[in-house]
C-alpha positions as CSV (number, residue, x, y, z in Angstrom):
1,X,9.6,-0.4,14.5
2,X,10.6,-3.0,11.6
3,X,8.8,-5.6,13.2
4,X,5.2,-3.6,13.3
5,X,3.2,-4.3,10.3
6,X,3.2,-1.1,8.7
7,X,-0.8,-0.4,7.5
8,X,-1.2,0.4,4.0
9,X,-4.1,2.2,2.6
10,X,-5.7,3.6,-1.1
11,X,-5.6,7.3,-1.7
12,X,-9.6,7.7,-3.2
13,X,-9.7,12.0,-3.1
14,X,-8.4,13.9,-5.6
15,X,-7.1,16.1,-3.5
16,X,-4.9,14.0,-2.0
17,X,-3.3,13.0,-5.6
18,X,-3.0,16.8,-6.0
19,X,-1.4,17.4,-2.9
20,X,1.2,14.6,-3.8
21,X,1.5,15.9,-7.0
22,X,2.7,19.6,-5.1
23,X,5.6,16.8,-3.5
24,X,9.0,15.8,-4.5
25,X,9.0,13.4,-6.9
26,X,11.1,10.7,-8.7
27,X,11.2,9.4,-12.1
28,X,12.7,5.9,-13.0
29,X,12.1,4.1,-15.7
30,X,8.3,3.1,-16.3
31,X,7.0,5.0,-13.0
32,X,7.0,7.9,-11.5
33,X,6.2,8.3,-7.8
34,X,5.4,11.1,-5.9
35,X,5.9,11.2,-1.8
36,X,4.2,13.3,0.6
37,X,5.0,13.7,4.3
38,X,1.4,14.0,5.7
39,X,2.9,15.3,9.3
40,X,0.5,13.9,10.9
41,X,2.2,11.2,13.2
42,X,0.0,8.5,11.6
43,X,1.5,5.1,11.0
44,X,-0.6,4.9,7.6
45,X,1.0,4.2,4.5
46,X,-1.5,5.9,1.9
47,X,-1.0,4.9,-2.2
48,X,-2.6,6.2,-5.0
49,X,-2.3,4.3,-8.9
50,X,-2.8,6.4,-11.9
51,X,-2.1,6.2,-15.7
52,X,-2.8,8.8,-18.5
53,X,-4.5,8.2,-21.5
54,X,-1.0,8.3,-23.0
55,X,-0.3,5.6,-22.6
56,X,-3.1,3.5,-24.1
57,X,-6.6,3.2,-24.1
58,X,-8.5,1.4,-21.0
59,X,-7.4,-2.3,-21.2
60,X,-3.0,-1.1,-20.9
61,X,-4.0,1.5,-18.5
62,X,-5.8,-0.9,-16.1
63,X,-2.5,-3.3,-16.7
64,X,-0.7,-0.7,-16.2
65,X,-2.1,0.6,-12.6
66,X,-2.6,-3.5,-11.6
67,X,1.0,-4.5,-12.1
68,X,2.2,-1.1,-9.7
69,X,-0.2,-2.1,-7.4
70,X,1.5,-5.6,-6.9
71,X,4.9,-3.8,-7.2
72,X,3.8,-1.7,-4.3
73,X,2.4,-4.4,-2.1
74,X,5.2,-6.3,-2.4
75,X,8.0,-3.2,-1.6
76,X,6.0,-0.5,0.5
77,X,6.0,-3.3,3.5
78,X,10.2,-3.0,3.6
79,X,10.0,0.5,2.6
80,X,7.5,2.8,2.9
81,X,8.0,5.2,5.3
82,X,4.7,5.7,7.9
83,X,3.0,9.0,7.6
84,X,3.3,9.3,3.9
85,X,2.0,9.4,0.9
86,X,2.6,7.7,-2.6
87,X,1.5,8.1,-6.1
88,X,3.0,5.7,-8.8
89,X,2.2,7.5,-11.9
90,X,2.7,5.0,-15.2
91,X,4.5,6.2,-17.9
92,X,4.5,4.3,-21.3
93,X,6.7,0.8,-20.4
94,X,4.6,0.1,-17.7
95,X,2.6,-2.1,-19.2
96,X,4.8,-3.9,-20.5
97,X,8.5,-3.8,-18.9
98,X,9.7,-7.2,-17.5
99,X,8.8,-7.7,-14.3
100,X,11.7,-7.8,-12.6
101,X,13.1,-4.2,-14.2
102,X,9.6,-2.7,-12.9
103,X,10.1,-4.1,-9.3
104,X,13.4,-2.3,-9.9
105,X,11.9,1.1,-10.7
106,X,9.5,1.2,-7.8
107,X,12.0,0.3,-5.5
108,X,14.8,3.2,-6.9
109,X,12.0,5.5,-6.5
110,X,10.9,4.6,-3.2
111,X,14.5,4.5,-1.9
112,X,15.9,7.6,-3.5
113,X,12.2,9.7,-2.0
114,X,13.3,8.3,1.4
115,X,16.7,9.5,1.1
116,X,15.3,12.8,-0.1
117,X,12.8,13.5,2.5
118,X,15.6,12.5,5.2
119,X,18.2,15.3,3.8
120,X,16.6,18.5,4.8
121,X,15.6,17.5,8.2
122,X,19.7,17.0,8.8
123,X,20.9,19.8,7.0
124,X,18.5,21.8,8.7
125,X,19.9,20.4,12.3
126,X,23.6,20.5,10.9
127,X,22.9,24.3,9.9
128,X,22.4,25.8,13.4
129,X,25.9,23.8,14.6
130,X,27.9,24.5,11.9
131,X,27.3,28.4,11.6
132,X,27.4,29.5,15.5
C-alpha cells in the first residue's frame, strides 16, 4: 500500500471545510490542521488551505496558504492517510517561520491526527475483550 501513489486532491466546497472544521484537530506552531475520515473507502487524499484576515492583508495570506501548500505536497505523499480529509489553517508565523520549523509543524500535526484517528477504532475493539 506504501508503494501506490497515493492521489491528492483540493477541497473547493465550503462545505467540505466545514465539515473538517466539525473534525479533530491539531494545533502546532504556525498551522492548524483539521482531519476528517470521509468513510468512503476512497484512496483520495482531499486538502484544503485557508488563512484569516488575521493574519495580514492579501499579499501574507496568499504566502501564507502557498508555503502550506508546498509543506503538504511534500509530507501528505509519506503521510496522509487515504480517505481523508485536511485543512491547514494558518495562524500568524506562517508566513514567516523558517522553513524547516514549518515542515516541522505540518508533519507533528499530520502524525499526531493519524495517531488520533487510529485510537478509538482499538479501544473500541479492546473494549468488547476486555469487559466480557
Amino acid at each position: 500500500m506504501t508503494d501506490a501513489p497515493k492521489v491528492i486532491e483540493r477541497i473547493q466546497k465550503r462545505s467540505d471545510f466545514l465539515a473538517a472544521a466539525r473534525a479533530s484537530s491539531y494545533a502546532k506552531g504556525a498551522v492548524v490542521m483539521q482531519a476528517r475520515d470521509r468513510a468512503d473507502d476512497s484512496p483520495v487524499i482531499r486538502v484544503g488551505f485557508t488563512a484569516t484576515r488575521k493574519i495580514g492583508g492579501a499579499v501574507v495570506r496568499n504566502r501564507a496558504k502557498r508555503r502550506m501548500r508546498a509543506a503538504a505536497k511534500a509530507l501528505l505523499p509519506q503521510l496522509g492517510k487515504p480517505g481523508f480529509d485536511y485543512v491547514l489553517i494558518a495562524r500568524n508565523g506562517a508566513p514567516t517561520r523558517a522553513w524547516p520549523r514549518l515542515l516541522d509543524d505540518v508533519k507533528t500535526a499530520l502524525i499526531s491526527l493519524a495517531a488520533e484517528s487510529d485510537s478509538p477504532s482499538r479501544a473500541s475493539q479492546r473494549a468488547p475483550s476486555s469487559s466480557a
